[in-house]
C-alpha positions in Angstrom: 25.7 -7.8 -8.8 29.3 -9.2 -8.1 30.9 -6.0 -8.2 28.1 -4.6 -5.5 29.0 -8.0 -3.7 32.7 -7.3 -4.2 32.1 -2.9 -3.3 30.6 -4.2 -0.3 32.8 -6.9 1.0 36.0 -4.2 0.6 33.7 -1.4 2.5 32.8 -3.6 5.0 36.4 -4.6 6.0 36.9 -0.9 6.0 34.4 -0.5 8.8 35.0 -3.9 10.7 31.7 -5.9 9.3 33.9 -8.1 7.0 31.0 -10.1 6.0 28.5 -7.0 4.6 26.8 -8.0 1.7 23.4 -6.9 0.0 20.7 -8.5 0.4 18.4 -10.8 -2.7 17.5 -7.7 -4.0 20.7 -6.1 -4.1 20.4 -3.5 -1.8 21.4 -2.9 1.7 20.7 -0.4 4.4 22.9 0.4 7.4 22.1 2.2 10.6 25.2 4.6 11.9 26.3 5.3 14.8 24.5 8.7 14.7 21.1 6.7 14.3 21.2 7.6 10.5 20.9 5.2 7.6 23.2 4.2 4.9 21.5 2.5 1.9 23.3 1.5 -1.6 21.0 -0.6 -3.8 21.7 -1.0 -8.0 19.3 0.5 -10.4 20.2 -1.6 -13.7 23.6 -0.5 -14.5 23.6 2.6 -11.7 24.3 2.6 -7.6 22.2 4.4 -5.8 23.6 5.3 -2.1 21.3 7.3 0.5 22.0 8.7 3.5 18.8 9.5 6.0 19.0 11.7 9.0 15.8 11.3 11.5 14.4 14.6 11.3 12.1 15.5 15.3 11.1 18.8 14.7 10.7 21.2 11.2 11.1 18.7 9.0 9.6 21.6 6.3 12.0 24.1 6.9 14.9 21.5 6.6 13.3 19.6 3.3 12.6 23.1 1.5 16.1 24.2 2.6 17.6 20.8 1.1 15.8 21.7 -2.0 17.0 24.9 -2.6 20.2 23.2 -2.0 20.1 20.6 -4.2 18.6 23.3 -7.2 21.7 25.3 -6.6 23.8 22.8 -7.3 21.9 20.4 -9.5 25.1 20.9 -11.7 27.6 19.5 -9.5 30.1 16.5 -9.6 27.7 14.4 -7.5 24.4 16.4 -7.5 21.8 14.9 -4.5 17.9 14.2 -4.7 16.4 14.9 -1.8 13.0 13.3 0.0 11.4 12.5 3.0 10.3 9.6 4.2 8.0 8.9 7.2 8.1 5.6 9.5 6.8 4.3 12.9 10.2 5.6 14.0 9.5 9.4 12.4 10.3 11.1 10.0 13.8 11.0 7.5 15.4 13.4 5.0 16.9 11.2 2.7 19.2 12.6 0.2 20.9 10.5 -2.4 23.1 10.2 -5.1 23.6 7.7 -8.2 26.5 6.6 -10.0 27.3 4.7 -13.1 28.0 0.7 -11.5 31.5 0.5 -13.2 32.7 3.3 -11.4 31.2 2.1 -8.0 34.3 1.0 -5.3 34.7 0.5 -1.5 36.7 4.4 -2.0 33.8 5.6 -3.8 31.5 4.3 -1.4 33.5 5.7 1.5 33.8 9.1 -0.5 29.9 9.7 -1.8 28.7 8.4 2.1 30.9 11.6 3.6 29.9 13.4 0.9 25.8 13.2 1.7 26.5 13.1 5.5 28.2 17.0 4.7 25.4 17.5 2.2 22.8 17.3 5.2 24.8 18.6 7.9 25.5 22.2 5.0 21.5 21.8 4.4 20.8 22.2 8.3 23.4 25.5 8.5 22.0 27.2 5.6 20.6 30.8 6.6 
């Protein structure tokens, strides 16, 4: 958890929260700008980082067209999971991707959070 602690503390003076930090659990969830979430939380000796997008209207459409993403490129550099999650707020597509923790840093984190932000915004264009 001290490299998280440390990932986190170099990402958050990145972004001007200089004291960002997971929580007890070792996780932490951001909301952007854009009303979408950024999560990172460790899974034993693996990050996880999400990236959810409030979805109003055809969340189907958009979840089965993530899918089809995601099987097309299952063998990629960073391949996604996708899923959906629903809230009092609405509903999310919440795409993810995990990496070994020794390889985790405030770059990495800056690099995988564009990288699922794209990953969304391709899923929504796709014909």
């Amino acid at each position: 958890m001290a490299q998280l602690t440390q990932v986190l503390a170099e990402f958050g003076e990145d972004i001007g929260l200089p004291a960002l930090a997971p929580g007890p659990g070792g996780s932490l969830q951001l909301r952007l700008a854009s009303g979408a979430l950024l999560g990172v939380s460790t899974q034993g000796d693996e990050v996880v980082l999400h990236h959810a997008e409030p979805v109003p209207y055809d969340l189907a459409a958009l979840v089965l067209k993530a899918m089809q993403r995601a099987a097309r490129s299952e063998c990629a550099a960073d391949p996604v999971q996708v899923g959906v999650r629903t809230t009092a707020q609405g509903q999310w597509l919440v795409v993810g991707t995990r990496l070994p923790l020794e390889r985790f840093s405030a770059r990495e984190m800056h690099r995988l959070a564009g990288h699922l932000q794209a990953w969304i915004a391709q899923a929504r264009g796709m014909a």
